[in-house]
N, C-alpha and C positions, 0 to 999 in steps of 0.2 A: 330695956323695954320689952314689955310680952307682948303676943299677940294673944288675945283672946275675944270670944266669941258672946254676946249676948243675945238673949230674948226681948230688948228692946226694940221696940216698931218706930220707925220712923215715918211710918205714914199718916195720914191726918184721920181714919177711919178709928184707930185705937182698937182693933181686934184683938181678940185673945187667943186665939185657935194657932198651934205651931206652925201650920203653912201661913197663915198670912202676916207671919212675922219678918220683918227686913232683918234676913245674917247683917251684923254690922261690927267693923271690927274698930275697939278701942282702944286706947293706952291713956297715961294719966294725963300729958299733956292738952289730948283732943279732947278729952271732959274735961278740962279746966277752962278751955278757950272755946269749946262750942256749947251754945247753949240748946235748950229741947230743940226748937223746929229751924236751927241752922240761920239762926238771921244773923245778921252782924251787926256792933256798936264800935264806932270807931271813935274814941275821946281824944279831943287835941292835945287836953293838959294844959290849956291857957284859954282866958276868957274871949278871945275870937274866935268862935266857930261857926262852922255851918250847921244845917237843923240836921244833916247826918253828917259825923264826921269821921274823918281817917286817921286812927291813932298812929304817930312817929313810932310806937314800940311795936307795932306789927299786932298786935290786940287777936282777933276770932284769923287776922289775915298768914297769921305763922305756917310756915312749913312745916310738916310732919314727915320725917326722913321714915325711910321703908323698913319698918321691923323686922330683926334680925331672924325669928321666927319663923320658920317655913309652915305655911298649911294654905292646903289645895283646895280645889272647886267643889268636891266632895264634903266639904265636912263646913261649906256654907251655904251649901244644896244638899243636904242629904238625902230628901225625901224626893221621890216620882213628882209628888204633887208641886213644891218647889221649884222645880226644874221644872215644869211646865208651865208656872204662874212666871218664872224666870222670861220666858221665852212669847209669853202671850201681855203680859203685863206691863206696859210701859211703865208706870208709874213706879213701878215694885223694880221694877227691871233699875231704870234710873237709881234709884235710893240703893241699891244692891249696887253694881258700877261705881256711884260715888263714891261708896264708903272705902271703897277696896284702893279706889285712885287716892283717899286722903291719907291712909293711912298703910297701906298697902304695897306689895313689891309688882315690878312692872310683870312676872311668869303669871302670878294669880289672877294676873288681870285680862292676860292673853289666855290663857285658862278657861276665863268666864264665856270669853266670845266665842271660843272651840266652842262651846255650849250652844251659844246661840247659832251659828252656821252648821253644826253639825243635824239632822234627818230629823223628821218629827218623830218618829218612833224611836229616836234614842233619849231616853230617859231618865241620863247618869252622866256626870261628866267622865270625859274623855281624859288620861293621865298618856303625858305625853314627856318626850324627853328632853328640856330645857326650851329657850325662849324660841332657838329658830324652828324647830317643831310645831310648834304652837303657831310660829310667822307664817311657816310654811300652810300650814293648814288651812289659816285664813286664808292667805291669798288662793283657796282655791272657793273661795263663798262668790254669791252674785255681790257687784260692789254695790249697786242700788240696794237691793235686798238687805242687806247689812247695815247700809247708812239710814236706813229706817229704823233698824233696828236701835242707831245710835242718837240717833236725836230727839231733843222739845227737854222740857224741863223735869227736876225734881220739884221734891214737893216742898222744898226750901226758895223754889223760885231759878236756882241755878241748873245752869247744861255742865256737861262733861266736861268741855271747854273753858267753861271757869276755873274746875277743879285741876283740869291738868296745869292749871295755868298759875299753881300753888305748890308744885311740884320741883322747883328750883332744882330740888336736891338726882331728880329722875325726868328728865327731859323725853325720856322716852314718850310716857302717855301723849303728850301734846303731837311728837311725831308722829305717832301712830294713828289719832285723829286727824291728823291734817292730810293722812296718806288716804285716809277714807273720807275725804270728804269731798273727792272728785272724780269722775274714772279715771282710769290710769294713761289714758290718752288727754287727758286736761283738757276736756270738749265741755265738760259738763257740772257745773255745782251740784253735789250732791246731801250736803249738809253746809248750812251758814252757820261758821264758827264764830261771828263776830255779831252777838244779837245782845242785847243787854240782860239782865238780871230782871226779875220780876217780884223784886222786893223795894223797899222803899228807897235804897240805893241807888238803883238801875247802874251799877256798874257793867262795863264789857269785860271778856276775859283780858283784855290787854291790859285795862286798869290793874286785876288782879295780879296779872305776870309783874308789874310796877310795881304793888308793893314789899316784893321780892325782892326787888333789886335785881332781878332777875335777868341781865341782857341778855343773854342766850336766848331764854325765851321769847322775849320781847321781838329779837332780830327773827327768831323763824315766826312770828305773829306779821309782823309788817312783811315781813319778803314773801307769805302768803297772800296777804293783801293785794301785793305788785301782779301776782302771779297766777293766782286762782282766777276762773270765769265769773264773768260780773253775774250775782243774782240776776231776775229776772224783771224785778221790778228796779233797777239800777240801769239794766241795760241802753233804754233812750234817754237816761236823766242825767246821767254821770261820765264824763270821759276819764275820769280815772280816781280809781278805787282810794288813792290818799286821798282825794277831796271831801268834804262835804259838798251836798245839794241844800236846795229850800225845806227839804221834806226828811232829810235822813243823818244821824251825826254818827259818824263810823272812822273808823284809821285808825292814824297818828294824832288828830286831833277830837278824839271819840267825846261826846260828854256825858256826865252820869247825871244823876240825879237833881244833884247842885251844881252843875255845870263845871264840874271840874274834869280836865284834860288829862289825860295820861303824864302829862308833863309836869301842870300843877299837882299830883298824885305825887312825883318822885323827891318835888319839892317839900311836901310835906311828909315824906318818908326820912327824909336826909340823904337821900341818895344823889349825891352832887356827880356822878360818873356815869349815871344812867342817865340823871335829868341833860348830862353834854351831848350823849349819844342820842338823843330821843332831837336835840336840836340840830345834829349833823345831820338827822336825817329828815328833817325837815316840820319838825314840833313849831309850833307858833309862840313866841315866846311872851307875848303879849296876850294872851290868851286871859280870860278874868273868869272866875268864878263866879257863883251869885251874890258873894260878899264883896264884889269888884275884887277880889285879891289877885295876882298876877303872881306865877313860881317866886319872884323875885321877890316877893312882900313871904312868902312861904317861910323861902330861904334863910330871910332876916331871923325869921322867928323862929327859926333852927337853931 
């Protein structure tokens, strides 16, 4: 698998001019299984389904392992102008980040964010010498300062957070977000990694880590959960972060769209080892979707 580099935009403006084009990096599988503006179609393959569904064969939700290909922050920012739409641009910023988390090795990614912590008046990415260089570097940014820089959506509707959370193969990103998204004293949320999707979906990144099969992921998603400061609109409403309230569905029992649970998700992945672990740790097993289906009616139809 190559890495290689296109002039396709991913943003919703459709400019033509080289800087406002989104570097994005391809291989044949992510053109096969993602479509133009990044939605997803999940097909059951049997005539119960929900009005979105989650395909058993991993459909747009497949992991894309880190191409073998080395190439740097340089030559996906080439330009001053680039690097400074990089840095001021959320929206571009985002769609730039994704691509690199989907497709991408975790240096080029630490790479990008030297970018963004590094002065206004630098204007070129910084070439540093492997990943803890790059760690080291970060950790001398403001962590606020930074977690603005890393959060709200692309223009597919998903955060970072979703993406890492597709990465089975490189667990890294997901740690690396989760390290920023609170100060380092654990006083203070700084980013909310657990927000849903803003497609027709509404999947969370946990669901996403589920269709993976992912338990690694899955396990540092919930022991964040336990562990991170309650948001702020949580804080009088919730004594603890696995529940649900009236007003909010998040955890271990998150719902999407069609009201399906991270658990009903692993069900209808075939993932019988995740779907045991998601109930040892306290998954509702009775949980229905909006076709009343319960994991257990999933399971059958596995």
């Amino acid at each position: 698998m190559e890495l290689t580099l296109t002039g396709a935009s991913t943003l919703s403006d459709n400019v033509a001019s080289p800087q406002d084009r989104t570097p994005k990096i391809n291989d044949q599988t992510m053109t096969q299984q993602s479509n133009g503006n990044g939605s997803h179609s999940h097909n059951h393959g049997h005539v119960h389904h929900h009005g979105h569904a989650h395909n058993g064969g991993g459909g747009c939700c497949d992991s894309h392992a880190a191409p073998p290909k080395k190439i740097n922050a340089s030559a996906l920012l080439p330009s001053k102008e680039q690097v400074q739409r990089f840095k001021n641009d959320q929206l571009y910023r985002m769609n730039v980040l994704a691509n690199v988390i989907r497709g991408g090795p975790y240096e080029l990614f630490l790479s990008l964010i030297t970018v963004l912590v590094s002065p206004d008046d630098i204007d070129s990415p910084v070439e540093l010498d492997g990943v803890e260089a790059y760690e080291a570097k970060v950790k001398e940014a403001d962590p606020a300062a930074l977690a603005q820089l890393l959060e709200g959506y692309g223009n597919d509707g998903h955060t970072l957070s979703h993406w890492c959370c597709k990465r089975g193969d490189e667990p890294r990103f997901l740690a690396f977000l989760i390290r920023q998204s609170y100060l380092p004293n654990g006083s203070q949320l700084l980013i909310d990694l657990h927000i849903p999707s803003k497609d027709k979906v509404g999947m969370y990144p946990l669901h996403w880590a589920v269709t993976e099969g992912a338990i690694p992921l899955v396990s540092m998603l919930l022991q964040h959960l336990q562990e991170r400061p309650s948001p702020p609109i949580l804080e009088a409403s919730s004594s603890s972060l696995m529940q649900e309230d009236e007003n909010t569905s998040f955890g271990i029992d998150a719902r999407d769209a069609s009201n399906c649970t991270p658990l009903l998700i692993a069900a209808q992945y075939g993932h019988p080892d995740l779907a045991a672990f998601l109930i040892c740790r306290g998954a509702d097993p009775k949980a229905v979707d909006s076709s009343r289906d319960t994991a257990l009616h999933w399971a059958a139809y596995k």
